[in-house]
C-alpha positions as CSV (number, residue, x, y, z in Angstrom):
1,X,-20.7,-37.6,22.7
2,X,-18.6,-40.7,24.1
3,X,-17.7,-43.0,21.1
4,X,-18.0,-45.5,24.3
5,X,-21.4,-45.0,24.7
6,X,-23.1,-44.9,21.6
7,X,-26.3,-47.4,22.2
8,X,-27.5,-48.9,18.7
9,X,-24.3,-48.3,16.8
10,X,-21.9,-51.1,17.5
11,X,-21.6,-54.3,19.2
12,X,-18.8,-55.1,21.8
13,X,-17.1,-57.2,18.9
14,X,-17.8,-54.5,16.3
15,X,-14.4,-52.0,16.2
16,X,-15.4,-48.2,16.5
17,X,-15.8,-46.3,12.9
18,X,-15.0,-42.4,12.6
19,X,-16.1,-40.7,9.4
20,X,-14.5,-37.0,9.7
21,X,-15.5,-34.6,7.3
22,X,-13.5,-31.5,6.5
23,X,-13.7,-29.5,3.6
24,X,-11.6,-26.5,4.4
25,X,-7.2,-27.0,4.7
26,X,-7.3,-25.5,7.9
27,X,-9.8,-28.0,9.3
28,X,-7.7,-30.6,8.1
29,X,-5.3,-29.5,10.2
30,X,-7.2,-29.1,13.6
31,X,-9.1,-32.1,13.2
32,X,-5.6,-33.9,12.3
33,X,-5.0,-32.9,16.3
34,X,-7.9,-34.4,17.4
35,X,-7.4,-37.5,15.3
36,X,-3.9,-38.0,16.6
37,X,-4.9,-37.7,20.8
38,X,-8.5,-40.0,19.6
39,X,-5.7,-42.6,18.6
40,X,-3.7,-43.1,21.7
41,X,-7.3,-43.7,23.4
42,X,-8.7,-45.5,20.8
43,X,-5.9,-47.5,19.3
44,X,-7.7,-49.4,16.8
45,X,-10.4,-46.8,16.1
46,X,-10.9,-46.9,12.3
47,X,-11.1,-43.3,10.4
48,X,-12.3,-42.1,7.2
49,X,-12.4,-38.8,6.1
50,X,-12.9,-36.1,3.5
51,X,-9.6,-34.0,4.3
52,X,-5.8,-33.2,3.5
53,X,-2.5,-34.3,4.2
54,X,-2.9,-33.9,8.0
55,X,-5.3,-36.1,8.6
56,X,-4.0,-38.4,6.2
57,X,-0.4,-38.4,8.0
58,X,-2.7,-38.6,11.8
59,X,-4.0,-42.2,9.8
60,X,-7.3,-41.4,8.4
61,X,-7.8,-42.6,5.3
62,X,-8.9,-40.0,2.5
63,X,-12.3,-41.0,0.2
64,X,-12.0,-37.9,-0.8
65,X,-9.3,-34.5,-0.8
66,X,-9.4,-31.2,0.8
67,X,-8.2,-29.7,-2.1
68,X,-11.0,-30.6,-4.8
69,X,-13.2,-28.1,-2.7
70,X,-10.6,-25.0,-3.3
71,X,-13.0,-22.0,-4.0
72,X,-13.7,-18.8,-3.5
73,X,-16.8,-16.8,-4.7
74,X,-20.3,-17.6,-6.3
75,X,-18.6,-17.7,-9.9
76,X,-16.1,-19.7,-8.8
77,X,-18.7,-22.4,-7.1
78,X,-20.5,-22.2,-10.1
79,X,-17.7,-23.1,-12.1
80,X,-16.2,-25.7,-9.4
81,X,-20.0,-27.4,-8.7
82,X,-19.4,-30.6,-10.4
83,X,-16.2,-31.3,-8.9
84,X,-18.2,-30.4,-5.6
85,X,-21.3,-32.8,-6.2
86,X,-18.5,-35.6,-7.0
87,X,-16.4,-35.1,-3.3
88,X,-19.9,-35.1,-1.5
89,X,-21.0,-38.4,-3.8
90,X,-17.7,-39.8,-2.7
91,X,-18.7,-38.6,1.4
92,X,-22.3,-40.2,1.1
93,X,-21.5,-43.1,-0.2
94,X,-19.3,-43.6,2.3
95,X,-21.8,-43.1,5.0
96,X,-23.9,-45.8,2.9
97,X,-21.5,-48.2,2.8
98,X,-20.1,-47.6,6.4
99,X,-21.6,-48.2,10.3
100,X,-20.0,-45.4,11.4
101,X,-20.2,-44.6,15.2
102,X,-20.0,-41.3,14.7
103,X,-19.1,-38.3,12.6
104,X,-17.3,-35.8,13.2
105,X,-17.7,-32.5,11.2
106,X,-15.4,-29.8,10.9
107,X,-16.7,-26.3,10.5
108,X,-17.4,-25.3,6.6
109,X,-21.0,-24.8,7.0
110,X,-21.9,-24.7,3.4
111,X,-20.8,-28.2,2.9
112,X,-21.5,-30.1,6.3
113,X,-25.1,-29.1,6.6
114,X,-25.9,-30.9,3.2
115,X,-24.8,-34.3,4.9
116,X,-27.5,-33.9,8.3
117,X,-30.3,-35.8,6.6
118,X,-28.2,-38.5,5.4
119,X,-26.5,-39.1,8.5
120,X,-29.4,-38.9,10.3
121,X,-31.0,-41.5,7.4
122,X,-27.6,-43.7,8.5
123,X,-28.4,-43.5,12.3
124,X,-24.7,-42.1,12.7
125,X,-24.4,-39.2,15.7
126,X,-23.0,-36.0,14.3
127,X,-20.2,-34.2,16.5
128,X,-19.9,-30.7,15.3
129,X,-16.2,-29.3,16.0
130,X,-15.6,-25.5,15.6
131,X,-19.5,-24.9,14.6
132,X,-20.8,-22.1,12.6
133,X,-21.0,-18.7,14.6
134,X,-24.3,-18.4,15.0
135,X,-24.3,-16.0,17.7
136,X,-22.6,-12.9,14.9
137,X,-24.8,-14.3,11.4
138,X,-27.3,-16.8,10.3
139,X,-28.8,-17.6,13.3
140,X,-32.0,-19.0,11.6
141,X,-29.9,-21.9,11.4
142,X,-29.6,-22.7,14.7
143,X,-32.9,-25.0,14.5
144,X,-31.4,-27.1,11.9
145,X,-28.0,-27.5,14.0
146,X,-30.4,-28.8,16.9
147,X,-32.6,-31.1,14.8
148,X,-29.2,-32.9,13.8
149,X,-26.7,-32.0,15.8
150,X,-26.1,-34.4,19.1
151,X,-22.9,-32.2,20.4
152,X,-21.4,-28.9,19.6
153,X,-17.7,-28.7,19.9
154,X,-16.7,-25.0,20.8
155,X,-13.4,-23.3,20.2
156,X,-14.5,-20.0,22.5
157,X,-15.7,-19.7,25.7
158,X,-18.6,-17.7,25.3
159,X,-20.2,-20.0,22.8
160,X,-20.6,-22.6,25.4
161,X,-23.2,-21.0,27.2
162,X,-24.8,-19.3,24.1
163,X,-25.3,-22.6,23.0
164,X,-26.5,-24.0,26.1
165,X,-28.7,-21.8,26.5
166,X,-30.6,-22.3,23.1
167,X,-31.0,-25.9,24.2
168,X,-28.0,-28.0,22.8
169,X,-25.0,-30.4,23.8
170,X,-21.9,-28.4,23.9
171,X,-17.9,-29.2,24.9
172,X,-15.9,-26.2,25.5
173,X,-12.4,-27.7,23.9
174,X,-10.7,-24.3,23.3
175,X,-8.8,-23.2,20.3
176,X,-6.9,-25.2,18.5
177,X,-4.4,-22.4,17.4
178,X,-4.1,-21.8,21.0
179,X,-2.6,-25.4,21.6
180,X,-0.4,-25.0,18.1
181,X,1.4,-22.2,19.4
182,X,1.9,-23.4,22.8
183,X,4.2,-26.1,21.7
184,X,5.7,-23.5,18.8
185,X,9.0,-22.6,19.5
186,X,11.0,-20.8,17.0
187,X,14.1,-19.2,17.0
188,X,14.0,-15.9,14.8
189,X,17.2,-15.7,13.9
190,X,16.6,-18.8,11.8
191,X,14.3,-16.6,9.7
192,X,16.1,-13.2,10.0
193,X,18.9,-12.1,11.5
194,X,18.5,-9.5,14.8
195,X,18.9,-6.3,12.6
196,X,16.5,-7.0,9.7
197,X,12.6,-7.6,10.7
198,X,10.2,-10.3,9.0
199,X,6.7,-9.5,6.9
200,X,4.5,-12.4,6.6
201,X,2.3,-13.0,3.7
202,X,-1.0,-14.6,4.1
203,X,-2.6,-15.1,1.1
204,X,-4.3,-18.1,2.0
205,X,-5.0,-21.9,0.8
206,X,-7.3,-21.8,-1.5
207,X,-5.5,-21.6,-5.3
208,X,-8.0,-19.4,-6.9
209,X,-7.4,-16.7,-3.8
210,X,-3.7,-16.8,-4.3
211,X,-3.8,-16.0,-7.9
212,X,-6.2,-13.0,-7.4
213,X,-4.0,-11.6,-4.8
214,X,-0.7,-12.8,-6.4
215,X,-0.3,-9.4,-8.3
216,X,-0.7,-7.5,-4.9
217,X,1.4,-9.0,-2.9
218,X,3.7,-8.8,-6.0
219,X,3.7,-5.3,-6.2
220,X,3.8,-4.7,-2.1
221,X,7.3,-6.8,-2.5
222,X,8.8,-4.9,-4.8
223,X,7.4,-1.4,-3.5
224,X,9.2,-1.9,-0.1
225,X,12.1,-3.8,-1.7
226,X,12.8,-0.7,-3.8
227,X,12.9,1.3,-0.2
228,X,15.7,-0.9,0.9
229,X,14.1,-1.6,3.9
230,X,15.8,-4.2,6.5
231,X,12.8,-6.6,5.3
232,X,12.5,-10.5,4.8
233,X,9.5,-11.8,3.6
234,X,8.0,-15.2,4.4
235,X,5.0,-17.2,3.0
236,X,3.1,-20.1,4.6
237,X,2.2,-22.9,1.5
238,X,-0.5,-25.3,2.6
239,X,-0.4,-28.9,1.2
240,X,-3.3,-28.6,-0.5
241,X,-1.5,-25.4,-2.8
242,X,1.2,-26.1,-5.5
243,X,4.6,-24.5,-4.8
244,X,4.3,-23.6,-8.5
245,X,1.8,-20.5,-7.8
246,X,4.7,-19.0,-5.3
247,X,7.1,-19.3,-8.1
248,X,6.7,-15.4,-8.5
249,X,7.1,-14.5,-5.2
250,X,10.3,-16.6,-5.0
251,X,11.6,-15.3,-8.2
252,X,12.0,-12.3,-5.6
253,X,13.5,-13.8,-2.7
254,X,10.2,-14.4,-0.6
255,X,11.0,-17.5,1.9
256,X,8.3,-20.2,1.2
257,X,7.3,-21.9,4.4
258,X,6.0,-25.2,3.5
259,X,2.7,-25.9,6.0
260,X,4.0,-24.0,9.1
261,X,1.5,-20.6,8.8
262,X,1.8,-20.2,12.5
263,X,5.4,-20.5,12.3
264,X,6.0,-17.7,10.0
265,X,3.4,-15.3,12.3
């Protein structure tokens, strides 16, 4: 969907709206990408979103943070539910409040199919980016994707088609890590030099996954440490993590790579 051609939302005198809506840190990061090339074609486009510091630093302004909806697991949720129903307060009140001329959600399922029927109660047309993979689980949901949905963004090739032919609007836009790396160039030596190799740790960005996998990846360091091995080790922190939680890891010499996950790979 054009946010030029969007009958019933604006006025030629009203400026264009965007409410972006991403509860995870890595779709804080894609959608930061598609907020920065919506700019230089929409200069004075005006964006609100539920995100991180990506989208923040892109110029959308935050009602609400990524990292409020850092969970993992039913007990977890469970535990985490009243912080959760107080970021979704803070998205539909926006969308009260707002004539947004569109919405654009990121992925996370779980959190964006809960906001359908009050967009759709707002009149605001819902771009889905990086939808839920219907065609490998929960395809039952594919009816309430349709009833809402006005166009599905795809990140593979195949899901154009298998969305297509179920009846909806689809944009094949390709993968956003795809486009990261492309303009990724890193010189190894700055991590290791040519006789030692490089192990990177992925533990994630959400702060209650680090924690329960800190002791492994504790215990993996110093196993292969004790070896003597030619090894580095590197670990990606997103923003939405405190450096703090590493502290163990760096208490052993692992290099923490502040938000560049794709540069440590």
């Amino acid at each position: 969907m054009s946010l030029e051609n969007d009958p019933g939302r604006q006025s030629s005198s009203q400026k264009q709206k965007l409410l972006v809506v991403s509860a995870e840190s890595s779709g804080d990061l894609h959608a930061a990408d598609v907020i920065r090339t919506l700019k230089t074609r929409h200069p004075s486009i005006e964006i609100d979103a539920l995100g991180g510091g990506h989208l923040e630093a892109a110029g959308a302004r935050l009602i609400a943070h990524v990292k409020e909806l850092s969970v993992m697991g039913l007990s977890e949720v469970l535990w985490a539910l009243p912080r959760i129903l107080r970021v979704r307060k803070k998205v539909v009140k926006a969308i009260d409040e707002n004539q947004y001329t569109c919405a654009l959600l990121v992925d996370a399922p779980d959190f964006n199919f809960r906001l359908f029927k009050t967009l759709k109660k707002a009149k605001v047309p819902i771009v889905y980016y990086i939808p839920p993979k219907l065609w490998a689980s929960r395809a039952s949901r594919l009816k309430i994707l349709k009833k809402y949905v006005s166009t599905v963004c795809t990140i593979f090739p195949f899901e154009k088609s298998w969305y297509e032919e179920r009846g909806m609007q689809v944009e094949y836009v390709g993968h956003p890590v795809a486009e990261q790396t492309s303009d990724l160039a890193v010189d190894r030596k700055t991590l290791a030099p040519d006789d030692r190799k490089v192990l990177a740790l992925l533990p994630g960005s959400r702060p209650h996954e680090i924690k329960r996998l800190l002791p492994f990846l504790l215990a993996l360091v110093k196993s292969l440490k004790a070896k003597s091995l030619p090894l580095d080790f590197i670990v990606p922190r997103a923003n939405s993590v405190d450096r703090q939680l590493f502290q163990p890891l760096e208490s052993l010499n692992v290099t923490i790579e502040e938000e560049r996950t794709l540069k440590s790979l």
